[in-house]
C-alpha positions as CSV (number, residue, x, y, z in Angstrom):
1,X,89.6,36.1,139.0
2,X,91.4,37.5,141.6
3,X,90.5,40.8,143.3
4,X,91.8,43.6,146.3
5,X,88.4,44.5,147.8
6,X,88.4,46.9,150.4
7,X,84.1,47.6,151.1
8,X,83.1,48.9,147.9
9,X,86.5,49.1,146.3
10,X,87.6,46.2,144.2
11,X,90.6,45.9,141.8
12,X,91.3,43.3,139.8
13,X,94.8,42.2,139.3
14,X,97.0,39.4,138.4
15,X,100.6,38.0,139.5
16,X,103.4,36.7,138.2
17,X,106.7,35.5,139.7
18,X,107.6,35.3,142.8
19,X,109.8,37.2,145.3
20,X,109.9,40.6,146.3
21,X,106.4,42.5,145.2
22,X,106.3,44.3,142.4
23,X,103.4,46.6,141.9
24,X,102.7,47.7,138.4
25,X,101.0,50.5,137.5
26,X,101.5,52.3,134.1
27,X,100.6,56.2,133.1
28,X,100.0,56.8,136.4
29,X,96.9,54.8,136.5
30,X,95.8,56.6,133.7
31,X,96.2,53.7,131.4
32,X,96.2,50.7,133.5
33,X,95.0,47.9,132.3
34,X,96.7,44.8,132.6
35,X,96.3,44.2,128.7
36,X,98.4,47.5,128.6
37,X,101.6,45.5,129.2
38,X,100.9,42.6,126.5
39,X,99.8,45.3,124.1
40,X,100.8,48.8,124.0
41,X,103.8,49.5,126.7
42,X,107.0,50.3,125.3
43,X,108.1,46.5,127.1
44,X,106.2,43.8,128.7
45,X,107.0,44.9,132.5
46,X,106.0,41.4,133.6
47,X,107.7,39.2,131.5
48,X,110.9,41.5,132.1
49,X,110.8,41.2,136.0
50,X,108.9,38.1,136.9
51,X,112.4,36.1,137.0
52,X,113.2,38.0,139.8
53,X,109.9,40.0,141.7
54,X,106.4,38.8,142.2
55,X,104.6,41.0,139.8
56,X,101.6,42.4,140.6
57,X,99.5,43.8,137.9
58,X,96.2,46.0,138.1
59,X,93.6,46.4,136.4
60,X,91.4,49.5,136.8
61,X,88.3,49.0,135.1
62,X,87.5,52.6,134.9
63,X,90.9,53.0,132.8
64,X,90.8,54.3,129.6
65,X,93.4,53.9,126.4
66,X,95.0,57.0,127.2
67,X,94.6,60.0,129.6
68,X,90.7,60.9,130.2
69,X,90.9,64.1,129.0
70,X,93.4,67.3,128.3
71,X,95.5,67.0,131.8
72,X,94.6,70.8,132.7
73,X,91.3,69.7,133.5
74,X,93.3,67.6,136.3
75,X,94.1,70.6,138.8
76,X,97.2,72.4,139.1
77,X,99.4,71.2,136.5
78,X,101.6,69.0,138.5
79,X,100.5,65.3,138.7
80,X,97.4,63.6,139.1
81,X,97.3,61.7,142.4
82,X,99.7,64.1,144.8
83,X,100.4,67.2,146.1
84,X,103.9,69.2,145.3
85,X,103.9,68.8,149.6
86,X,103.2,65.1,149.2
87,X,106.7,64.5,146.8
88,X,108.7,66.6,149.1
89,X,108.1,64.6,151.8
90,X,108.2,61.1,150.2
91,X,111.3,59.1,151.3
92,X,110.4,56.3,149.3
93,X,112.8,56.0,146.2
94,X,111.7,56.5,143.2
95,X,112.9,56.2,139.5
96,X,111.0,58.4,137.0
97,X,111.9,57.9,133.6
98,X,110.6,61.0,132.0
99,X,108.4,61.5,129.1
100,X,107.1,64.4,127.1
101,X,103.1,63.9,126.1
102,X,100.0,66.2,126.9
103,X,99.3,63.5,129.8
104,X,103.5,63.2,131.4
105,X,105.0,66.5,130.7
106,X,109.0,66.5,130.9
107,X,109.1,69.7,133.2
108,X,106.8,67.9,135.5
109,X,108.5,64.9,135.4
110,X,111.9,67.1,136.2
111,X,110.1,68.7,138.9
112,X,109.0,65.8,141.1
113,X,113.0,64.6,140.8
114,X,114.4,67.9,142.5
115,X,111.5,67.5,145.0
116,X,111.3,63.6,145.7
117,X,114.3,63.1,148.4
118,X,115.6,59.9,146.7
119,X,114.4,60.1,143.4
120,X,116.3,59.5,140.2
121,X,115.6,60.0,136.5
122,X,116.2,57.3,134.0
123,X,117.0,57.9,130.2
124,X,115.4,60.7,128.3
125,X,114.1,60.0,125.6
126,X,113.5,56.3,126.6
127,X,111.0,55.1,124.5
128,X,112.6,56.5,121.0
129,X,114.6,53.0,120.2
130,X,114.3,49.4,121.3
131,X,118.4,50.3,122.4
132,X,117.0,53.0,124.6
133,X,114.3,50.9,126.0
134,X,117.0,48.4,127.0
135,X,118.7,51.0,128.5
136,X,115.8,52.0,130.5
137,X,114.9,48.0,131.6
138,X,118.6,47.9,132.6
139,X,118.2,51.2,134.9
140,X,114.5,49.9,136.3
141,X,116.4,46.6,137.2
142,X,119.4,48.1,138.8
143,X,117.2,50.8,140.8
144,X,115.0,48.0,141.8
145,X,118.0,45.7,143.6
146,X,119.7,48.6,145.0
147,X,116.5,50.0,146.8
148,X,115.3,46.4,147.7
149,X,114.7,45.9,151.4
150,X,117.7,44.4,153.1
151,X,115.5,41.4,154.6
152,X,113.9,40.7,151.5
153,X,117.6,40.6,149.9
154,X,119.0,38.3,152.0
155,X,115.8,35.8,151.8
156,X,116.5,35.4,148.2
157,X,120.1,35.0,148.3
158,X,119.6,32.2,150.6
């Protein structure tokens, strides 16, 4: 079984594909397991992009099916793992396609897309209809190859 270990760290995780990495991570971490994609995610993340990224799926043993808790207990209201001074700054691109549960709160998701730089929001709702899921895969799949590293474009073209 494969696993990141860093001293007392240690993640388990599994690949498919090949190609540019792919890290997948769903809810945040808050539900990640890797079962989560065979099981209860809207689509099957790695079967989708494995034809053309190296997907890399974790699985957080402490994860639970579903948030730990009412997210207030989580600090401010804004998003488990960063600071509102954290998204401002990121200029990493990022697609949030935004939800509207207890745990992923439409206004937050709207909030960290008018702070994130280069951030874009996918379909709302997304997960409603299997056509609105495609529409979403189609979106994840276009943002993907146009925010794919130039280098690591070229390699696969070749």
């Amino acid at each position: 079984m494969p696993f990141y270990e860093k001293g007392d760290f240690r993640i388990y995780y599994e690949e498919a594909g090949s190609g540019f990495p792919l890290l997948l991570i769903p809810g945040g971490g808050l539900n990640s397991t890797i079962s989560y994609f065979t099981g209860n995610a809207p689509f099957n993340a790695i079967e989708e992009f494995k034809g053309e990224y190296r997907c890399i799926a974790v699985d957080l043993r402490n994860a639970r099916d579903g948030s730990p808790g009412h997210p207030g207990v989580h600090g401010d209201g804004f998003v488990f793992t960063v600071t509102r001074d954290f998204v401002r700054a990121c200029q990493t691109p990022i697609l949030v396609p935004p939800d509207d549960v207890p745990a992923h709160p439409y206004a937050v998701a709207m909030e960290s897309v008018r702070l994130a730089p280069k951030a874009e929001a996918s379909l709302y709702p997304w997960k409603d209809s299997k056509d609105h899921i495609a529409q979403a895969v189609c979106h994840v799949r276009t943002f993907l190859r146009a925010h794919q590293p130039v280098a690591a474009a070229h390699k696969d073209a070749a």
